[in-house]
N, C-alpha and C positions, 0 to 999 in steps of 0.2 A: 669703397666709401661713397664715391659718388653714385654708384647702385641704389645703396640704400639710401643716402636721401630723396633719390628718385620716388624710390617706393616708400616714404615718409610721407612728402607733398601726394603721390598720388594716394596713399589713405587718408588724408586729412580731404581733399577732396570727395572721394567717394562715401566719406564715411558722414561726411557734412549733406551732401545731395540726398543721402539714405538717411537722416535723421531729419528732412525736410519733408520727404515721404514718408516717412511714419510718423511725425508730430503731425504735419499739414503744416506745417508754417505760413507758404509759400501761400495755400491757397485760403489762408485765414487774414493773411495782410492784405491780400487781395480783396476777398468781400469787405473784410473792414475799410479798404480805401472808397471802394464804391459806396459804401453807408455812407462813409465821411461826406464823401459829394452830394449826397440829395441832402444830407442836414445842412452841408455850409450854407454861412450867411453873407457870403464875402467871396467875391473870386479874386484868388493872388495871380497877382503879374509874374511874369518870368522875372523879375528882380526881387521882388519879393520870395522866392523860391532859390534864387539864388541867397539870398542873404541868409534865407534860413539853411539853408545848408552850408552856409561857412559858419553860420553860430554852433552849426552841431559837430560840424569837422573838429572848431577850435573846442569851445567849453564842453564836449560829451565825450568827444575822444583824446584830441591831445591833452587835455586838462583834466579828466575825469571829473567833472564838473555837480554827475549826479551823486557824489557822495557829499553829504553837508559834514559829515564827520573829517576832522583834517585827516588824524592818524587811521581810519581808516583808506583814507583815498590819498595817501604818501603811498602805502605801503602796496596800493594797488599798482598805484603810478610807478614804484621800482619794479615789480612784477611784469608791467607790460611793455616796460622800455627797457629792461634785461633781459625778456625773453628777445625781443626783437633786434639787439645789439648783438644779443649772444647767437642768435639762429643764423644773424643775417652772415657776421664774424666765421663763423662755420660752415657754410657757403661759398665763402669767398676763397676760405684757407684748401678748401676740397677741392674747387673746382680750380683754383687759379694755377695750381700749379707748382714745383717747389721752388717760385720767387715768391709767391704770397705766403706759403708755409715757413718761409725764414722771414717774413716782413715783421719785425718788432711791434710794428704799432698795430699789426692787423693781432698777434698773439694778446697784447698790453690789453687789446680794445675786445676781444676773446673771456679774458680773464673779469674785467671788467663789467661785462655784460653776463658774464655767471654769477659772481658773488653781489650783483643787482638782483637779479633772478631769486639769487637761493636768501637772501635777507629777506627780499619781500614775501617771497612761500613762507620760511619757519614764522614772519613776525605776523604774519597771516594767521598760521596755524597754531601756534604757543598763545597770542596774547588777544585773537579779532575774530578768532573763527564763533559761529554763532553758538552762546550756551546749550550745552548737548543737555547737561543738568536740570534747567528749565525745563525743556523739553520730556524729561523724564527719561532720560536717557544716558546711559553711563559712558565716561568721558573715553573712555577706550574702543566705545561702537566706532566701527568703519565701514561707508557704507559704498554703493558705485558713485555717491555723491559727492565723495570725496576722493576720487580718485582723479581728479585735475588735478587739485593742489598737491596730493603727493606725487605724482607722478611729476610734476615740475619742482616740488622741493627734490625730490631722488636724484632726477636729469643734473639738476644745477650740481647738487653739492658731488654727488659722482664723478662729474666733468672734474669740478676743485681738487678733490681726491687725485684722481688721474694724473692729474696734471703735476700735482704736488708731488708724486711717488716717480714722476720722471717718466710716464706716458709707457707706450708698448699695447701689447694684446694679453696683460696679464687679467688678475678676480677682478681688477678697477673698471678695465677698462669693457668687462663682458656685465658688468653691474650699470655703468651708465649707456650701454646699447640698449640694454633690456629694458631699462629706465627709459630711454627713450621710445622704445617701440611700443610701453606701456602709456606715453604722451601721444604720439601721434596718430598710435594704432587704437586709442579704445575712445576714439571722440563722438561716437555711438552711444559711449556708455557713461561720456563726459559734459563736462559746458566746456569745453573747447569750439563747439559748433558756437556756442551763445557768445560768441566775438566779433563772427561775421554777422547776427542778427542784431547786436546789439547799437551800432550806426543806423541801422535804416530803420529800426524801431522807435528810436532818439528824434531822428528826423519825420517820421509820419506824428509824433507826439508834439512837435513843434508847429506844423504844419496844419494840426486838427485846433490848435488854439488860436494860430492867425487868421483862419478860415471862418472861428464861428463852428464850428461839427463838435466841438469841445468832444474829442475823443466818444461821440455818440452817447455822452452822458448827460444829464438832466443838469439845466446851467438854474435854475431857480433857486433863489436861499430864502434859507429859514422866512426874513423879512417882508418876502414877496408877498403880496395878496394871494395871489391865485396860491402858493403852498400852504399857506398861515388856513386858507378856509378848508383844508382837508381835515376828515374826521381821528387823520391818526396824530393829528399835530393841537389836538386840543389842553394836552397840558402845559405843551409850550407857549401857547400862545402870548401869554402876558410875561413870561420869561424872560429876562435882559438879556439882547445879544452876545454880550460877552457874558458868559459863565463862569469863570476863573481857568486856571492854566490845566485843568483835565486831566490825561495822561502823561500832560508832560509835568506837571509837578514833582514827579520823581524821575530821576535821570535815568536813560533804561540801562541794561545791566549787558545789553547784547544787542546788533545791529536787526 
């Protein structure tokens, strides 16, 4: 067992590095940081930069802060602090030894971090996952896009299972292996990579609006002179800034 977590970590690694090389991640954060600097209007201080990265540590990670939706960003929030209760618990009990393997509270805090896990995946997938329907699409398609969340609903409730039938090397326990190896081993083919990008994507977004680089986007509104006299804004011209509530007059039906 401690083998294979070995070679769990080291496919989440290599499979993360090689999804950095084939999207370009790496070297598109990069040109975009150096954009950001010739637009900034502002140079931050090293406290400045500090501060924004404790605002994005707190409200983007530990808080999931970018979902306005509550019940979506609960249910994300039991998903990423069960998976990391439940991995970390798993870890512990492998490597520690058989004093950590009989430690009640390391089992208690095991079980815990699973049925976190597997709540927030099904209440994910049953009642938040995006309208397939809209989409024109039939609610049974499954695609490699979805193979995060199942493979973290599988892991979790497999573990449950297991655990519940009194543990061993029987169908349970070869269902949540393969569950897992289908978590750690397909993040190539997963957003499990988009966990580690998603902190320091948070923090260059923060960072572009204290600066002035406004994410290299066009900062002028509607109101401005210099926009109001372009030739494609001529019906709006006399137009009241506020327009009424637009798309959000009807509550959307899916995130």
């Amino acid at each position: 067992m401690q083998v294979f977590v070995i070679v769990m970590i080291a496919l989440v690694i290599i499979m993360t590095v090689v999804d950095m090389i084939h999207k370009k991640s790496a070297k598109f954060f990069y040109a975009n940081a150096e954009k950001s600097k010739a637009n900034a209007t502002k140079e931050l201080s090293t406290g400045d930069k500090v501060g924004i990265a404790v605002s994005t540590v707190v409200e983007d990670v530990v808080l999931s802060g970018e979902f306005c939706n509550f019940k979506r960003r609960l249910a994300h929030l039991l998903t990423m602090y069960g998976f990391i209760l439940f991995n970390a618990m798993t870890a512990i009990i492998i490597f520690g030894g058989a004093e950590a393997a009989a430690n009640s509270l390391f089992a208690t805090l095991w079980h815990l971090g699973a049925v976190m896990l597997a709540a927030g995946g099904w209440w994910f997938w049953l009642f938040i996952r995006v309208d397939v329907a809209a989409e024109g699409n039939k609610w049974y398609n499954i695609s490699t896009m979805d193979m995060f969340s199942i493979s973290l609903i599988a892991t979790s409730t497999f573990a449950l299972i297991w655990s519940y039938v009194g543990g061993g090397t029987g169908a349970t326990f070869i269902l949540f292996i393969l569950s897992a190896v289908s978590l750690f081993g397909g993040v190539l083919w997963s957003k499990f990579a988009h966990m580690f990008f998603k902190p320091f994507a948070a923090y260059d977004k923060r960072t572009t609006k204290a600066d002035g680089s406004a994410m290299n986007l066009p900062t002028i509104t509607r109101d401005d002179p210099e926009q109001r006299a372009r030739h494609s804004m001529e019906l709006l011209v006399d137009a009241p800034m506020d327009m009424g509530l637009g798309i959000k007059r009807e509550a959307p039906k899916h995130y």
